[in-house]
N, C-alpha and C positions, 0 to 999 in steps of 0.2 A: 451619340458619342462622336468625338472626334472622326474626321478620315483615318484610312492606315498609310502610314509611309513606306511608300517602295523605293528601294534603292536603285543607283543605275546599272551596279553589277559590272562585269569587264564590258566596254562598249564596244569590244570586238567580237563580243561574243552573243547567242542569241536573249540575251536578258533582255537589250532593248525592244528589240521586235515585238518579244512577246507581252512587254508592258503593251503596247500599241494593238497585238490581238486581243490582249485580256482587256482589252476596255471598247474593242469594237463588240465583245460580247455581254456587255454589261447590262446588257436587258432585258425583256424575256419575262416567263415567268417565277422566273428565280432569280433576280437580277442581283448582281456582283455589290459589295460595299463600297461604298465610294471612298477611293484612293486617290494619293498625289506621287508622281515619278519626282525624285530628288535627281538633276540633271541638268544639263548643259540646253535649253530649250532649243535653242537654234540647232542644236545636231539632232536631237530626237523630229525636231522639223523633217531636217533632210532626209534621214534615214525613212520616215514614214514617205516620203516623197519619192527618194530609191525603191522601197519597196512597194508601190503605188496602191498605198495603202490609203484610204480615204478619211484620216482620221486629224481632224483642229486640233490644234497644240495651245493652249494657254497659259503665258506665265502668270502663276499665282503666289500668293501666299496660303499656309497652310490656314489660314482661318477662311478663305474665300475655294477653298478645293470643292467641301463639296457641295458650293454652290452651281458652281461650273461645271462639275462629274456630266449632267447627261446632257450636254453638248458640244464638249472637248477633255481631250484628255489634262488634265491638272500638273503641269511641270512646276515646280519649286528650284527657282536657280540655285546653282551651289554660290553659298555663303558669299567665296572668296570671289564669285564672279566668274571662276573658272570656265575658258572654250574646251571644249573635246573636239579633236579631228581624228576618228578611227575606220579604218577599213576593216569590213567584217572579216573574221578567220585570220585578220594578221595583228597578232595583240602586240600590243608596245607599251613597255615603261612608261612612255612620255606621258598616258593617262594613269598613270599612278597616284600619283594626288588628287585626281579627280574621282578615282574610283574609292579613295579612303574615305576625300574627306565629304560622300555623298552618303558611306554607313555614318561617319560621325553626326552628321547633321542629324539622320535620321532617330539616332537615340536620344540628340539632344533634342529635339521636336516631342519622342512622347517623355520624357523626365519632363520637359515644360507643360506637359497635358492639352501639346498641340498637336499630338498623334495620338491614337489610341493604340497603335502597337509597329512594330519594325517588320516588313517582310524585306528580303534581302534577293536580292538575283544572285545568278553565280559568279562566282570572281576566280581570277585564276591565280593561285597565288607563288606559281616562277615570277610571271609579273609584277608582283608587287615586291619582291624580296630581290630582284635585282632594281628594286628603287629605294633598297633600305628597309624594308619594312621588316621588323623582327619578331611578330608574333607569332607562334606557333602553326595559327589558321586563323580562318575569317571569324568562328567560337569564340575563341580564345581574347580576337579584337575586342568581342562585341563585350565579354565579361569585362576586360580593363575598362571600356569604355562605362559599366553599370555602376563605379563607386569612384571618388575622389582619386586624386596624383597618389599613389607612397600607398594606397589602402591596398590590401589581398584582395584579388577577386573574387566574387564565389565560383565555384565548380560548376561547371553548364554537363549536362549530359545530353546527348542526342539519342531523338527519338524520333523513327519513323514512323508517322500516321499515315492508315487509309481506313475507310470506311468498311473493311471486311479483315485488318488485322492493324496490331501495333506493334512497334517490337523496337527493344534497346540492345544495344551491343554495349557491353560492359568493358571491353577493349575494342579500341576502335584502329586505328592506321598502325599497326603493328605486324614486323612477319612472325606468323605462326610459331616457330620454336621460341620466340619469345614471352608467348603468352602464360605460360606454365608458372612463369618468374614475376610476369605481375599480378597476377589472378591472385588476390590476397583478399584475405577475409573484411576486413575493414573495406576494402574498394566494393568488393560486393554489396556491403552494410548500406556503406555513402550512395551509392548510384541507386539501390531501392528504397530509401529513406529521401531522396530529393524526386524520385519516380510518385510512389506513395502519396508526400506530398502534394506535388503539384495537378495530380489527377484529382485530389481533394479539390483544392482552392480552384483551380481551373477551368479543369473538365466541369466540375461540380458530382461527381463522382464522391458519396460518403463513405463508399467502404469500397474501395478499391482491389480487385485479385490481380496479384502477379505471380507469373508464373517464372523461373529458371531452369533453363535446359544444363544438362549435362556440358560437362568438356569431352569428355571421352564419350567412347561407342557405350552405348545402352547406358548411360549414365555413371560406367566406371564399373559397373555389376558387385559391388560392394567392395572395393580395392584390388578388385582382380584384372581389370584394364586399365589400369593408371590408378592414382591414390587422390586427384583433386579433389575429385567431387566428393569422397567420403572425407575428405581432411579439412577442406580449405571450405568447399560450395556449399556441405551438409548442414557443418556449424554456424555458418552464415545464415541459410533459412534458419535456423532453432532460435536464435538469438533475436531476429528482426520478427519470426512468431511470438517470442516473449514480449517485443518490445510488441503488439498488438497490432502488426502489419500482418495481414491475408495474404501469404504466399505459399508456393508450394514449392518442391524441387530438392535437388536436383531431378531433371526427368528427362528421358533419353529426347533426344535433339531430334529425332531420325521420325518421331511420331507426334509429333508436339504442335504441327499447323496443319492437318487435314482438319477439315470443316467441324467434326465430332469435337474437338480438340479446344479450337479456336474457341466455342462457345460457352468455353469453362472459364475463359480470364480474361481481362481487361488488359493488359500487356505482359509478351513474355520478354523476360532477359535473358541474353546470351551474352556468352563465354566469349566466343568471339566476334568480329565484323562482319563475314559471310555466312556465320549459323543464323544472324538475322535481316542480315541484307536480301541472302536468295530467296527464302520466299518470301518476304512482301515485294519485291521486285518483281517474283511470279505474279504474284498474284493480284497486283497494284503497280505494276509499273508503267503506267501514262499519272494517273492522281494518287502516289504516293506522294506526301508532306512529313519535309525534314520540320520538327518541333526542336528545339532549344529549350531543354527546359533547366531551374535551378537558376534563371537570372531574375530579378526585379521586373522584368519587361517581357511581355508576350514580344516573341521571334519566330516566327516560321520562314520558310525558305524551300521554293520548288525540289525537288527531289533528285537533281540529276544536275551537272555542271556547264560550264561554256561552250562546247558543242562547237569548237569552231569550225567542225568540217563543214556544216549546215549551216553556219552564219552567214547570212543576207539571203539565202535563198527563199526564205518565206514557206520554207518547209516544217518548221522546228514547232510541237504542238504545244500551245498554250495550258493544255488540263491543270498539268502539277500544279503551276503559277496560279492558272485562279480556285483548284482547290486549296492554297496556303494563304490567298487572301480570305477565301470562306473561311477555312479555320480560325486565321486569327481575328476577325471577328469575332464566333461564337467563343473563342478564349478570353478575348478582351472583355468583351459583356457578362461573362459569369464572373471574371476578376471585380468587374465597377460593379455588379449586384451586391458580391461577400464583402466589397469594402465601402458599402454605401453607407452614407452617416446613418444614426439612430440605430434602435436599440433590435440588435442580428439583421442590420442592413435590410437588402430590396431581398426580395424571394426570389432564391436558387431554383431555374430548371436545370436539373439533372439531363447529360444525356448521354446515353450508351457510346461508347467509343466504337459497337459495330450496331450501328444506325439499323433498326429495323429488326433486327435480327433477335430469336429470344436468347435470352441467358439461362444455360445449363448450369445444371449443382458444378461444383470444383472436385466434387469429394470422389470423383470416376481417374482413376490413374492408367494413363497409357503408356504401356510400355511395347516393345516392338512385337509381341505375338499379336497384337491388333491388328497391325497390317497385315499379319501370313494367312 
C-alpha cells in the first residue's frame, strides 16, 4: 500500500517532535508503517536539531517516502512552498495556513491513492480561528475536505480506540445540561448505524456488538431517575435491533467497563463525552487512538492534544502517535482487501477490536448489584 500521511499538526505544539520520535522507533520487531510528515522540511530539520535528536530529514515526494522510510524521516513540502518559524509552547496564527493547508494536502494525497490513509497531529484550534478559519473543529475540516465545493458532508463520529476497550460518545463538546435536549432518538440511530458500519468494512468485523450506556444513574431504573433512556435511548436500540444491528442498552454506565463487561462488545456508546472518555483514558491513556469514523478516508489521530506546556522538552510520549499509525494501517488494509477488484475482493482478516482477548456471550446484563 501506499505510505500514511501524517500531518504537521500545530508546530508549536508536541506533534512535531513526536513525528521525529515515532520514526526513531520504527524498527524492531514490530516495526512502524512507513509514513511521510506533510511540513515545512527545513523546520522539522531544525527542530530535530534543537532537540538533539539524531534523526535525517528527506524532502520527498509521496511516491518516493517509503523508499526512504528506513534511513530518514520522509518530509513532503507543503504545496504552497510554505516556511514555518514556531517556538515550541508559543503558538501563533502566523502558521495558520501552514497548519491547514498540511491537513489539506494530506486528504488530497490519499483521494489521489497517494496515501493510504490521513493520521493528523493535534492542532489547536484558538489558533486557527483567530486566522479565520470557520470550521467547527479539526473533524468537521476533514468531512468538507471528503466531497466536492456546495456538496453536505457526511457526519464523522468519533471513536476512541485502544486494544482493551472502544468507545463512542454520542454527544461530544457539550455542557452537560444540554445533553438532555440533544439526545434524540434519530442521533442515537445515525451514530450506531455509521458505528456498525464501519466496524463491518473496516475493522472487518461481520457482526459487530454495540453496546449503550444509560444517561441517568442505573439506566433511568425504568422512568424513575429521569425518562431518557426509557423514552429516547430504549426505542433507539429496538429499532436499530429490527433494522439487524447487535446492540444492547440502555445499561447502567456505572458497570459497563470492568473487564467482565468489556468482553461482551466490540464498542460501547455513551450518552455523554466523559461517560466514555474516563475510562478508556483509565485504562488506555498513553495508546488510546482517536478513529474518525463515517468519512470515505481512514483518519486516526493520537488521543490527546498540543501539549504546549511540554513542547520542546523532549518529554512528550510518542505511544498514542504510533499506535494511530498502526491502526491506520491495519484499517487501510482491510478497506483495500473488501474493495479489491474481482468477484468478493482479496480475503478479509477479521480482527477483534480487543486484540488477544476472548469474547464473552452479550446475552450476561450488568447492572449495578454486580459490583456490591
Amino acid at each position: 500500500m501506499p505510505p500514511l500521511a501524517l500531518t504537521l499538526g500545530d508546530p508549536a505544539g508536541i506533534g512535531p517532535e513526536l513525528a521525529l520520535s515515532a520514526w526513531l522507533a520504527r524498527g524492531g520487531a514490530n516495526p512502524l508503517p512507513p509514513f511521510f510528515l506533510v511540513a515545512d522540511p527545513d523546520f522539522i530539520e531544525r527542530l530535530a536539531n534543537r532537540l538533539n535528536r539524531l534523526v535525517p530529514v528527506a524532502e520527498v515526494d509521496p511516491e518516493t517516502a517509503a523508499e526512504v522510510f528506513p534511513r530518514a524521516l520522509p518530509v513532503v513540502p507543503l504545496p504552497s512552498g510554505a516556511k514555518v518559524s514556531a517556538e515550541p509552547g508559543a503558538p501563533d496564527s502566523a502558521n495558520a495556513g501552514a497548519v491547514i493547508e498540511s491537513i489539506t494536502a494530506a486528504v488530497a494525497f490519499v483521494a489521489a491513492k497517494r496515501a493510504s490513509a490521513v493520521v493528523t497531529n493535534p492542532i489547536a484550534k484558538f489558533v486557527l480561528t483567530r486566522a479565520g478559519f470557520a470550521h467547527p473543529g479539526h473533524t468537521e475540516f476533514l468531512a468538507a475536505l471528503s466531497v466536492p465545493p456546495g456538496r453536505t458532508p457526511p457526519r464523522p463520529v468519533m471513536m476512541i480506540w485502544s486494544e482493551d476497550l472502544a468507545v463512542v460518545p454520542v454527544t461530544i463538546h457539550v455542557p452537560l445540561k444540554d445533553v438532555p435536549g440533544l439526545l434524540t432518538q434519530e442521533l442515537v440511530e445515525d451514530t450506531a448505524r455509521i458505528v456498525a458500519r464501519d466496524l463491518r468494512d473496516r475493522f472487518g468485523l461481520p457482526e459487530p456488538r454495540l453496546v449503550l450506556a444509560g444517561l441517568n444513574p442505573h439506566a433511568g431504573e425504568a422512568g424513575t431517575i429521569g425518562h431518557e433512556d426509557r423514552d429516547v435511548l430504549a426505542p433507539a436500540v429496538a429499532r436499530l435491533r429490527a433494522a439487524g444491528i447487535d446492540i444492547r442498552g440502555p445499561l447502567p454506565a456505572d458497570t459497563l467497563f470492568h473487564a467482565r463487561a468489556r468482553a461482551t462488545y466490540d464498542v460501547a456508546l455513551a450518552p455523554t463525552h466523559d461517560q466514555a472518555l474516563i475510562p478508556i483514558k483509565t485504562i488506555a491513556f498513553d495508546d488510546g487512538v482517536n478513529v474518525t469514523l463515517g468519512l470515505p478516508f481512514v483518519r486516526t489521530s493520537p488521543d490527546h492534544g498540543t501539549a504546549f506546556d511540554i513542547a520542546g522538552t523532549g518529554v512528550a510520549r510518542p505511544d498514542s502517535l504510533i499506535a494511530a499509525l498502526r491502526l491506520a494501517e491495519r484499517l487501510a488494509a482491510t478497506e483495500a482487501a473488501r474493495t479489491a477488484p474481482g468477484p468478493g475482493g482479496a480475503d478479509i482478516i477479521p480482527f477483534s477490536i480487543y486484540a488477544g482477548r476472548p469474547r464473552a456471550s452479550g446475552a450476561q446484563h450488568f447492572d449495578a448489584e454486580d459490583e456490591l
